[in-house]
C-alpha positions in Angstrom: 9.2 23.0 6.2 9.4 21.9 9.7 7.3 20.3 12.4 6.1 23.6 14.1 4.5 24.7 10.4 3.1 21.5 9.0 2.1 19.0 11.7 0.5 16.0 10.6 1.1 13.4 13.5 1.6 13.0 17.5 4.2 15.0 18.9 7.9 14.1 17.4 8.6 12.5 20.5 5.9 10.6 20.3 6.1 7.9 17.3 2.4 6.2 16.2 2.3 3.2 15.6 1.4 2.5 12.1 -1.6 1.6 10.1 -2.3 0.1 7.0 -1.9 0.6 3.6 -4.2 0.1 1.1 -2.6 -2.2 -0.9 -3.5 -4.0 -3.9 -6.7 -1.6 -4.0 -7.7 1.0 -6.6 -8.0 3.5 -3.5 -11.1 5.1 -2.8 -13.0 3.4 -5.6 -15.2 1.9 -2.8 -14.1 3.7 -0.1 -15.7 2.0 3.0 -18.2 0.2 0.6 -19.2 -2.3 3.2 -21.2 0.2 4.7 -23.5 0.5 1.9 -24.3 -1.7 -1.3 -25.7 -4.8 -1.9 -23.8 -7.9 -1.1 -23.8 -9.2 -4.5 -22.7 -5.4 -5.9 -20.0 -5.5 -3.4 -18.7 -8.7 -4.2 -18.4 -7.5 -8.0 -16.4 -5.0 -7.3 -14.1 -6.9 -5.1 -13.5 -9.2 -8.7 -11.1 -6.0 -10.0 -9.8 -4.5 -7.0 -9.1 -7.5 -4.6 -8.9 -10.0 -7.1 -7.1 -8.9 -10.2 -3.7 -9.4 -9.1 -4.4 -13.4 -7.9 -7.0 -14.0 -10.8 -4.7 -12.9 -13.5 -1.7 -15.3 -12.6 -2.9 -18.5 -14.5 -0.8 -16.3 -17.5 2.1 -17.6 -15.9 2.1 -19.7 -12.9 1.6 -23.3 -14.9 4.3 -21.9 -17.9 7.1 -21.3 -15.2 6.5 -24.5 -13.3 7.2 -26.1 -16.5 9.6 -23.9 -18.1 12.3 -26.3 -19.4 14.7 -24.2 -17.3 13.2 -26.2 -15.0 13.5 -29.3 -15.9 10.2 -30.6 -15.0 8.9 -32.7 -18.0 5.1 -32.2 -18.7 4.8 -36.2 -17.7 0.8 -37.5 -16.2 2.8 -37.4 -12.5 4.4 -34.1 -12.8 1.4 -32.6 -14.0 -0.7 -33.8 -11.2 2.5 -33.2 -8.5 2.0 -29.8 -9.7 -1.2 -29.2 -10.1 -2.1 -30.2 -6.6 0.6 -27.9 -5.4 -1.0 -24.7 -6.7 -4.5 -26.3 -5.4 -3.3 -26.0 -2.1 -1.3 -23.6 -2.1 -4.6 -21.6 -3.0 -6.9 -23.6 -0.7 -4.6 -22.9 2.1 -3.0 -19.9 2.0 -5.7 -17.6 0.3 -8.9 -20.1 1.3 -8.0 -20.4 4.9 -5.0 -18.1 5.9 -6.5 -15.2 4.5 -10.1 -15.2 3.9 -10.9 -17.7 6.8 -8.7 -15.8 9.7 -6.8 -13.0 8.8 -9.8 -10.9 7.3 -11.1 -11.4 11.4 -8.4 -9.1 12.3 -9.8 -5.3 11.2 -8.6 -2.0 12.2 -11.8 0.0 12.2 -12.9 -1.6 9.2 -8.9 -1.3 7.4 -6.8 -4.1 6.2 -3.5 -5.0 5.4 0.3 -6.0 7.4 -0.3 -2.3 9.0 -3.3 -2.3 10.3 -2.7 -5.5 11.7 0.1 -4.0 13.3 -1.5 -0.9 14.4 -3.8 -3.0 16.3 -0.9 -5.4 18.4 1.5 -1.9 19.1 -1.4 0.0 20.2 -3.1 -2.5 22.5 0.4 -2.9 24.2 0.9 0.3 24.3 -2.5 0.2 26.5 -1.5 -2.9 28.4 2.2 -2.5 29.2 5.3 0.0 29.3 8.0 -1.8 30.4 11.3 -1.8 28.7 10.8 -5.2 27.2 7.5 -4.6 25.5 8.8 -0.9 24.1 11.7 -3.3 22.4 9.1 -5.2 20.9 7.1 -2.8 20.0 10.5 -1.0 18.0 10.5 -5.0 16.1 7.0 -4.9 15.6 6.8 -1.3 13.8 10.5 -2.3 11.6 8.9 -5.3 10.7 5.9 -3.2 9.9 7.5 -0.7 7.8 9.8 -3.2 5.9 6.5 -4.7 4.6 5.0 -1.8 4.1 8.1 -0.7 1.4 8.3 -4.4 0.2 4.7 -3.5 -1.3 6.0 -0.5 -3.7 8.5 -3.5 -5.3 5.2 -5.3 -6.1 3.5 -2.6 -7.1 6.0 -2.0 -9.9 6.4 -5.6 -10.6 3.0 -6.4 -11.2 2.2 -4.4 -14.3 5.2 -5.4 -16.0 4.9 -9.3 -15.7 0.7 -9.1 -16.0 0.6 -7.1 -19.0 3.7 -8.5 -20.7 2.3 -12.1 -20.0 -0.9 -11.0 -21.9 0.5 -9.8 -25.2 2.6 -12.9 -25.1 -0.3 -14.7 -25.6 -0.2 -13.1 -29.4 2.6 -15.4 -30.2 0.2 -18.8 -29.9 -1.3 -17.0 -33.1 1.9 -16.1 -35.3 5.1 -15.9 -34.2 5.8 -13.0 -36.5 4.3 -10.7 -33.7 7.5 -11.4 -31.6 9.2 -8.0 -32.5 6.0 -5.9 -31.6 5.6 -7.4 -28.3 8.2 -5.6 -26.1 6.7 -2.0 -28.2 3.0 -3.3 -28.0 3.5 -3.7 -24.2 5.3 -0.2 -23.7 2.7 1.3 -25.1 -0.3 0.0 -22.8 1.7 0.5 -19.6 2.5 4.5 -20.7 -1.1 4.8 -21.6 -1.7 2.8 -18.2 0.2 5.6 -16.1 -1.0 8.4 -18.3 -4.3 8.1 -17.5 -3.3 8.0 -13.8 -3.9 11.8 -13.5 -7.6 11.6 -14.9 -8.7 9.8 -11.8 -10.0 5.9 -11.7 -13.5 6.7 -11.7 -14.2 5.6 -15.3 -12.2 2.4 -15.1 -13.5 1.8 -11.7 -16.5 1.3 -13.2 -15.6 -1.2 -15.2 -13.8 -3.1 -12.7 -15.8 -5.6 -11.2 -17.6 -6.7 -14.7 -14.4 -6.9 -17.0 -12.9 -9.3 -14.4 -15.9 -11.2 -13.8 -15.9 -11.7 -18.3 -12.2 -12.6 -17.4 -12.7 -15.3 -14.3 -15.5 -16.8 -16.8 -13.5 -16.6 -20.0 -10.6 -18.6 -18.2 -13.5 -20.9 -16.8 -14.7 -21.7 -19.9 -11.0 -22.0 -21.8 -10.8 -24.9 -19.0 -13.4 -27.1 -18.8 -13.2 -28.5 -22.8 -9.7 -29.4 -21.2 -10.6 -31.4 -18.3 -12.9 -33.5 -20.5 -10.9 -34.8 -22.8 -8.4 -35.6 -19.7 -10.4 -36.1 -16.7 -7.3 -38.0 -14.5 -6.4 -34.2 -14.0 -8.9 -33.8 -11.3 -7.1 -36.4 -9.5 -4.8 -33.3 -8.2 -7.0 -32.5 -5.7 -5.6 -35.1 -4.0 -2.8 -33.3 -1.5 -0.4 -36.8 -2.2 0.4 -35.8 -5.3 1.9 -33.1 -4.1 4.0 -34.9 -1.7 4.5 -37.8 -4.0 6.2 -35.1 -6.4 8.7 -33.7 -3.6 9.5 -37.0 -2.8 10.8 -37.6 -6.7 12.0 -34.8 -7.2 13.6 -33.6 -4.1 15.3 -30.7 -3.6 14.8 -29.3 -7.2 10.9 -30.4 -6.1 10.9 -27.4 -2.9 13.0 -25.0 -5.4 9.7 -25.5 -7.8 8.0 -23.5 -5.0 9.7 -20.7 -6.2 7.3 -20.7 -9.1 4.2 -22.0 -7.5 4.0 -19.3 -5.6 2.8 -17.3 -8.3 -0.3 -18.3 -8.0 -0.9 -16.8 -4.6 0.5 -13.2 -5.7 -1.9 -10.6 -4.9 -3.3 -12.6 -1.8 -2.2 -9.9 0.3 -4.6 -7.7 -1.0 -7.4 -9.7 0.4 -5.9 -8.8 3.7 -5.4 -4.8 2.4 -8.7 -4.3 0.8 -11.1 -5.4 3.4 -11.8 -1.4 4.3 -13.3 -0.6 0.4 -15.8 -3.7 1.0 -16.2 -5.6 4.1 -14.9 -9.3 4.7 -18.9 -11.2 3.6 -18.4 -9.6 0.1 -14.5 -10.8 -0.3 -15.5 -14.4 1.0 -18.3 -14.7 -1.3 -16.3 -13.6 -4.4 -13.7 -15.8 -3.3 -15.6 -19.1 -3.5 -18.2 -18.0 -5.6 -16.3 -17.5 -8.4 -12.8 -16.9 -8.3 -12.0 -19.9 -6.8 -13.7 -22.2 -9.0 -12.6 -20.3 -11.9 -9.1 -20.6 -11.2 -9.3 -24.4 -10.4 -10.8 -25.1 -13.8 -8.2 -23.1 -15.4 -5.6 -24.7 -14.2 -6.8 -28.2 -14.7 -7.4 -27.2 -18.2 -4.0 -26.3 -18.0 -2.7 -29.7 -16.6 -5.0 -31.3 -19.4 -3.6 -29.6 -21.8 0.0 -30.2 -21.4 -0.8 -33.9 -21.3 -2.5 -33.9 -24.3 0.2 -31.5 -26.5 2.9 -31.4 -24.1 6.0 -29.8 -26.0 3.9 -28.4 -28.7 2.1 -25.7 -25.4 4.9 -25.5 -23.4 5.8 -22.4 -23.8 3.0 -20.8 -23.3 -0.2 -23.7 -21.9 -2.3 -20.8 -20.7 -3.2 -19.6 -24.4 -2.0 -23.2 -25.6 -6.2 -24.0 -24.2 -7.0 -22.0 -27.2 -6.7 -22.2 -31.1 -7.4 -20.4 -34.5 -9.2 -16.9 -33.9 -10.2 -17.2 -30.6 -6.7 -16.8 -29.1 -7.2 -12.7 -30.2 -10.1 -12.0 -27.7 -8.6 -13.9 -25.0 -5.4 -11.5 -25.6 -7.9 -8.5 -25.4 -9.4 -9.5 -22.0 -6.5 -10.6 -20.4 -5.0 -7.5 -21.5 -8.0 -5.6 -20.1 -7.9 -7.9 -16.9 -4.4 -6.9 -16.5 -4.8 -3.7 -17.1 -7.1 -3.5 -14.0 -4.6 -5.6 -11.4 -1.8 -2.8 -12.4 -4.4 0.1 -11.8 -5.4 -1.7 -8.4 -1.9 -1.6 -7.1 -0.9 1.7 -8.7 -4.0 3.6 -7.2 -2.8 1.4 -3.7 0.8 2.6 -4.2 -0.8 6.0 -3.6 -2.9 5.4 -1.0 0.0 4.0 0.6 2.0 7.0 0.2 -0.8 9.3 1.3 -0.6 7.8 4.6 3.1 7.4 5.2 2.7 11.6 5.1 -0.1 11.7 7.2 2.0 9.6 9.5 5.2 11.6 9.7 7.1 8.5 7.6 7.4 10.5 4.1 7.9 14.4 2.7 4.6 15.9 1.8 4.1 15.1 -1.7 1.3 16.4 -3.9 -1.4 14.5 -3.5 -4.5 15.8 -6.3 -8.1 14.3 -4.9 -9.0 13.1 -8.8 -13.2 12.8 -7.8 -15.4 15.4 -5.8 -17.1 12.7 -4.1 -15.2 9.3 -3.6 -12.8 11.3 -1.4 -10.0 8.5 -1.5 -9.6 9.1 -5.0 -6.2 10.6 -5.5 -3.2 10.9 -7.7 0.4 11.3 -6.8 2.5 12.9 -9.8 5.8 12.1 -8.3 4.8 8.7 -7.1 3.0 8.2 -10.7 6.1 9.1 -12.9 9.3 7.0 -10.4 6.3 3.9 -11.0 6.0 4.1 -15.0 10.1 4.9 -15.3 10.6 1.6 -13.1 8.2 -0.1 -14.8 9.1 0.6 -18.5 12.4 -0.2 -17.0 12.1 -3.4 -16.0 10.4 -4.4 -19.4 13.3 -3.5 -21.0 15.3 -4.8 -18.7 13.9 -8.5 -18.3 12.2 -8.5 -22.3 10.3 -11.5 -21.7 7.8 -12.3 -18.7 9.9 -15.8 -17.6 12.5 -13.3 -16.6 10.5 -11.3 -14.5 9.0 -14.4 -12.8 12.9 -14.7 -11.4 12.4 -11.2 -9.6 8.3 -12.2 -8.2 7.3 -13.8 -5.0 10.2 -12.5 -2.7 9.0 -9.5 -1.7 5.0 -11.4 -1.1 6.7 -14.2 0.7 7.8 -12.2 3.1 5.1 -9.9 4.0 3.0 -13.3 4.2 5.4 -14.6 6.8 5.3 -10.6 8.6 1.7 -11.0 8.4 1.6 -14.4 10.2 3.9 -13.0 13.0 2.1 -9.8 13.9 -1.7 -12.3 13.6 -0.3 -14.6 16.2 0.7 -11.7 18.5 -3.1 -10.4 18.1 -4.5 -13.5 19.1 -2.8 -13.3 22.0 -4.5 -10.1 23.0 -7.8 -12.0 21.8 -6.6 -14.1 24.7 -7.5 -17.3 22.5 -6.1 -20.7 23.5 -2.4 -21.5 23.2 -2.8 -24.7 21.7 -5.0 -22.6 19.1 -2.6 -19.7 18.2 0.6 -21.9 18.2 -0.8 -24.4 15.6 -1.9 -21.9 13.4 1.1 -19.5 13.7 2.8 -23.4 12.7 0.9 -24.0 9.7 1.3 -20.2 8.3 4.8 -20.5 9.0 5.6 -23.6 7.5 3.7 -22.5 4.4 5.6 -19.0 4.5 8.8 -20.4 4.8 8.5 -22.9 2.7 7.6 -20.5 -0.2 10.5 -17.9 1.2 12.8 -20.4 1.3 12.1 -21.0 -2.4 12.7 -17.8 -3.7 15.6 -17.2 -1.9 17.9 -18.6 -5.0 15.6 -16.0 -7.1 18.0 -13.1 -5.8 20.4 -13.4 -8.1 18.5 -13.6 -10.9 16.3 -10.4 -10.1 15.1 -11.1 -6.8 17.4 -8.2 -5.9 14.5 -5.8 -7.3 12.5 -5.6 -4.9 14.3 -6.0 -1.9 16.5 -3.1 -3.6 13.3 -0.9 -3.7 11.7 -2.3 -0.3 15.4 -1.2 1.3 15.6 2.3 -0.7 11.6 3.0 0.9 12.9 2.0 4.5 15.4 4.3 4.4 13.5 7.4 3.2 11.2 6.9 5.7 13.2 5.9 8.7 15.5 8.6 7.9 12.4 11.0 7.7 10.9 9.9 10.8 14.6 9.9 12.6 14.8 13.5 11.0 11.4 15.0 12.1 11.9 13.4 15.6 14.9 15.3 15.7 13.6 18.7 14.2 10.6 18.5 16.7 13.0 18.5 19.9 14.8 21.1 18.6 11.4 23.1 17.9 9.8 21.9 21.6 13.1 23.2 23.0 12.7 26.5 21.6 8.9 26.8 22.5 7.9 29.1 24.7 4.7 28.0 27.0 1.7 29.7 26.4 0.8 30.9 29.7 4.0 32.5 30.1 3.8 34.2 26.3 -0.2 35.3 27.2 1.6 36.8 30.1 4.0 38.8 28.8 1.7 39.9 26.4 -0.5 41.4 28.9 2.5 43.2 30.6 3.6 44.6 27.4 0.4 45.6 25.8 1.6 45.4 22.3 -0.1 46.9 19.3 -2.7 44.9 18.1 -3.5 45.3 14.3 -6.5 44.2 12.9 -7.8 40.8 11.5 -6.5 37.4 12.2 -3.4 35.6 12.0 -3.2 31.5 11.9 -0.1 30.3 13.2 0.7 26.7 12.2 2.2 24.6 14.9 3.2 21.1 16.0 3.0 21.8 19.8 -0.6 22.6 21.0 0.7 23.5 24.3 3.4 26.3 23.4 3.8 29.3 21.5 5.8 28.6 18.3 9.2 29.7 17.2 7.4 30.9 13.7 5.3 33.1 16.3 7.9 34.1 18.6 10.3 35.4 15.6 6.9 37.3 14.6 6.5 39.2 17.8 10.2 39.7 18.3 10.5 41.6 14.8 8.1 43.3 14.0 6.8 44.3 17.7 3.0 44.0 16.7 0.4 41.2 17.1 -3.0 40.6 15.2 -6.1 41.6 17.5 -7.3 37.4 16.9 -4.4 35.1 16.9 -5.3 32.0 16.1 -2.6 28.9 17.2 -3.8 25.9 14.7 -2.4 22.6 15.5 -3.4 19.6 12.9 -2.6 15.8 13.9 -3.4 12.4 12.6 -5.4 10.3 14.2 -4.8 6.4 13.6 -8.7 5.8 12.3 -9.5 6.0 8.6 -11.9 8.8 8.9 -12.5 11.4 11.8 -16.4 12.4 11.5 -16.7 16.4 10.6 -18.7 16.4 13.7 -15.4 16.0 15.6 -13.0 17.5 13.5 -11.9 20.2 15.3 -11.8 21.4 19.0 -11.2 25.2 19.6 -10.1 26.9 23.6 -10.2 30.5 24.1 -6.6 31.6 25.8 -7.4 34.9 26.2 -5.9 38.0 25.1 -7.1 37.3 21.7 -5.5 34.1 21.4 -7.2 30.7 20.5 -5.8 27.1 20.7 -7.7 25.3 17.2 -6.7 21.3 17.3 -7.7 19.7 13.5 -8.0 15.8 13.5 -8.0 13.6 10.3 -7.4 10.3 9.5 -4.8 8.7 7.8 -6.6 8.3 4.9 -8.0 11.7 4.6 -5.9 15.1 3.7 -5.8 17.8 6.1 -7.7 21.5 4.9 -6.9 24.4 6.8 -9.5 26.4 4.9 -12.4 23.8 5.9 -10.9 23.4 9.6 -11.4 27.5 10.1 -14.7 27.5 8.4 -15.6 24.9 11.0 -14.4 27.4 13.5 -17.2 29.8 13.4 -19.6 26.7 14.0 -17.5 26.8 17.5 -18.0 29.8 18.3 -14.5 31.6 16.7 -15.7 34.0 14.2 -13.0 33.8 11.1 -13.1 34.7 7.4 -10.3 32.5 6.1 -10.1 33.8 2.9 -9.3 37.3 5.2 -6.9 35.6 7.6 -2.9 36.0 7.4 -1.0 32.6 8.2 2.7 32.8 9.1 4.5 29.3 8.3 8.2 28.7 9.4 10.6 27.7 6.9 13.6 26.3 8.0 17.0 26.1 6.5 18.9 22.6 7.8 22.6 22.5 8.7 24.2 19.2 9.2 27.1 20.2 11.4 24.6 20.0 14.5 25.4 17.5 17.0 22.6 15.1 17.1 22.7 11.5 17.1 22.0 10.9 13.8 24.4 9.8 11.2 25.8 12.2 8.8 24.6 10.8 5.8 21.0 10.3 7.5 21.0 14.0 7.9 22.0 14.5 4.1 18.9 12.9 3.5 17.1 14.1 5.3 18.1 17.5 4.4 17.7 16.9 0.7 14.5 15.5 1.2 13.2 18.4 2.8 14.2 20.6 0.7 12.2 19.1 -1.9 9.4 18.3 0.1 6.0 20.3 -1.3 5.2 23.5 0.5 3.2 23.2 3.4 0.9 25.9 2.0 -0.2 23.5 -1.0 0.0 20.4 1.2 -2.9 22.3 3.1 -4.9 23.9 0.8 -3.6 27.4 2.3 -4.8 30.5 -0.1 -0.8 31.3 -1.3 -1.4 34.8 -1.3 -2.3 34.6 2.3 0.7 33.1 3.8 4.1 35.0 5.2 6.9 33.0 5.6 10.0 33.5 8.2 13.3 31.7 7.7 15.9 30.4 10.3 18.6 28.3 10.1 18.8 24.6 12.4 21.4 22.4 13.0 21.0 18.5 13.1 
């Protein structure tokens, strides 16, 4: 389906800058939540969604660092050197990179690396055209995009390490389990993705309070720890950190590579500020995710220097014996549980919007709650997610090995984020002295950690950048594609005055009722309408020239929906606006209509929808395989009729044939 029947963006030779996914977030859950709730309701609920990813990595952030792999021996300096790595590394890149300065930076209340980039492109856009700033602009949005499809690598990653790291913790009990583990954990995630299609609204509701049991639970598993080895506190101290690079060298920076673990999911502090507001995310942050985490790790350190060898393996459940090592299982497999669904319900909403914004096929997107409307479910997203993700488990068998394919793709939307925050500044017009150090200390932290997981490439690192690379395409090659289709339907749009014209020379026959043409260009007659009136001779006595574009705002107010201009002759111009987190409804558009003054039944109405056939022997500019792409994936692209909520028994369809 082309341009001139579904429009869902600017003009195709017009590209909009981008906006941001939800990442990280169960979508909709609390859509805009800020704007109502109590504070201390909202922080709850930003325990499960913003929070699960970072809060569950204690399963296995201290047992890589001292994997013997590694070669890190669980000695009182080690344990300290690394223990006031992952301090910091939380104090300064989720405490103050994140939840001190990046949440400042909102687009209309949204989050996340495209938001943030929404906000630089469009403010130049407003400030300056020159050549220089349109080339930076073109950086800006790759860079943009590239993070955006780092964030599907993650989102497949994340419930295959979290869950598998959770029913690991059944071997601390017996080690007879072993040859259930890889079956037990199959299980959950196919249950996980099952339930997709039911909606989130149950487990939404359970969110917040199973990972506040979980933040207290690994609290509490701590602080026995810490007392019977106090010295562990002394890894607040930021010397031991350096002390430990200084040992250890080289193989000390490479650790990095598995420190970092501890920070997956900070994105999503960033990405989730739209479902409830930046006070409630700071307050859950220090309030109690923070401390939790600090105590578990400690307990951690402790731990290892009491048993060393004997909790290796595993130190996380190594702070627990006898029986109670079951119910810990349960909630960290509950805790996990939520993380995945966070990202898996984000991977959607992340989708949603690439179609909204011209940058993926129209997919079937099935609202899964009548009155959190950013509750939906994506089949085809749902199913390539759970066959990747079952995948990978049986791929990597054991959560160490899928430790070698994390941090990568996070490391490098941190250091995109930094970049595009240090641009924004600029616009804030704060001091240089100001932006430069902090764009310095983000970087060096970014880096640092990038530079780390670098050598994790070859040992599955490859995974996400393969995915993150696979996404780019698609939707480069299906905004290239639409830009392309969309000159070629401009060029063969006819302007309206001049068709209203020859209309009212010709006096055609006018049949009754009303016909809804579906076009891209509000300010031409369309090729789907022009084939119409060359064929069959005959127009409808209300012809109604429906044009529906994205605006780059979460929501568009009912109230401003839609904007309708008599033509004359019987013809109206209707323009439909929604946001990029909203799904457009041609049925609810038309019903607004007679609010405007443009009486229509639309269960009455016909609507005529172009459906094009595309050749790739055209002489375009872009490459050949772009245009088998693109040509494959608009054949499989869902029907505009579905995409719009247009009655199917209503809609005639006429066929032509375009070269790229």
């Amino acid at each position: 389906m082309s341009d001139d029947s579904a429009s869902k963006s600017a003009p195709a030779s017009a590209e909009p800058p981008p906006v941001a996914p939800a990442h990280g977030a169960a979508a909709g859950e609390v859509h805009h939540g800020h704007a109502s709730g109590s504070l201390l309701g909202l922080a709850l609920g930003a325990l499960g969604v913003v929070y699960g990813d970072v809060g569950t990595s204690p399963l296995y952030t201290i047992k890589e660092c001292f994997a013997p792999g590694h070669g890190v021996a669980p000695t009182l300096e080690n344990v300290l050197g690394v223990l006031s790595l992952i301090v910091w590394s939380l104090i300064l890149v989720v405490g103050v990179k994140y939840v001190t300065f990046i949440l400042r930076a909102d687009n209309q209340g949204e989050g996340g690396v495209l938001a943030l980039l929404a906000l630089v492109t469009t403010r130049q856009d407003m400030s300056d055209g020159d050549r220089v700033r349109a080339r930076s602009r073109a950086v800006l949005v790759v860079l943009g995009l590239f993070g955006s499809a780092l964030l599907y690598g993650d989102g497949i990653i994340t419930p295959a390490i979290s869950v598998l790291s959770a029913v690991e913790g059944l071997e601390v009990a017996t080690t007879s389990v072993h040859p259930f583990i890889l079956p037990i954990t199959l299980v959950i995630l196919v249950g996980l993705f099952l339930m997709q299609k039911r909606g989130t609204a149950g487990i939404g509701r359970i969110f917040g309070p199973a990972t506040l049991v979980w933040f207290v639970s690994i609290a509490a598993s701590g602080v026995p720890w810490i007392a019977r080895r106090p010295e562990v506190i002394g890894a607040i101290n930021p010397l031991h950190g350096l002390r430990f690079f200084q040992a250890h060298g080289l193989h000390g920076f490479l650790l990095l590579g598995s420190v970092v673990l501890c920070i997956t999911g900070g994105e999503a502090l960033y990405a989730d500020m739209g479902h409830f507001g930046r006070k409630p995310i700071r307050w859950a942050w220090y309030a109690v995710v923070f401390p939790a985490l600090l105590l578990n790790y400690l307990g951690q350190g402790a731990v290892l220097l009491e048993r060393g060898e004997a909790v290796r393996a595993n130190p996380f459940f190594g702070l627990l014996s006898g029986w109670l090592v079951y119910p810990m299982v349960a909630v960290a497999t509950v805790a996990t549980v939520v993380a995945s669904q966070a990202l898996i319900s984000g991977a959607f909403s992340l989708t949603q919007q690439a179609v909204q914004l011209g940058y993926c096929p129209r997919v079937t997107i099935v609202h899964t709650s009548g009155s959190a409307e950013g509750q939906i479910y994506i089949p085809e997203v749902n199913r390539i997610l759970m066959v990747s993700c079952l995948a990978l488990v049986l791929a990597f068998r054991e959560s160490s090995h899928l430790a070698a394919a994390y941090g990568i793709a996070l490391t490098i939307t941190m250091t995109i984020t930094s970049i595009l925050f240090f641009q924004l500044t600029g616009q804030w017009k704060w001091a240089m002295w100001k932006r430069v150090s902090l764009l310095v200390l983000f970087l060096v932290l970014d880096l640092a950690f990038f530079g780390a997981n670098v050598v994790k490439v070859v040992r599955g690192g490859w995974f996400p950048l393969a995915i993150a690379s696979a996404v780019f395409v698609v939707m480069t090659t299906w905004k290239k594609g639409r830009r392309t289709l969309g000159r070629h339907i401009i060029a063969n749009t006819l302007p309206t005055e001049l068709f209203l014209s020859d209309v009212e020379n010709t006096k055609p026959y006018r049949v009754k009722g009303t016909a809804v043409f579906m076009t891209s260009n509000p300010d031409g007659a369309p090729p789907v309408l022009l084939h119409h009136f060359k064929h069959n001779k005959v127009l409808h006595e209300q012809v109604i020239l429906l044009s529906v574009q994205t605006k780059h705002v979460p929501e568009v107010p009912a109230s401003k929906r839609i904007t309708v201009k008599e033509l004359g002759q019987g013809f109206w111009q209707v323009t439909a606006t929604y946001g990029f987190m909203e799904t457009p409804n041609v049925i609810e558009c038309l019903t607004l209509c007679s609010e405007r003054g443009l009486p229509v039944d639309p269960q009455a109405a016909s609507f005529y929808l172009g459906r094009e056939t595309l050749l790739t022997s055209g002489r375009s500019n872009m490459a050949q395989w772009r245009k088998v792409l693109f040509a494959i994936l608009s054949r499989n692209a869902r029907p505009a009729n579905m995409f719009f909520n247009i009655p199917p028994n209503r809609v005639v369809e006429l066929g032509t044939q375009i070269e790229l």
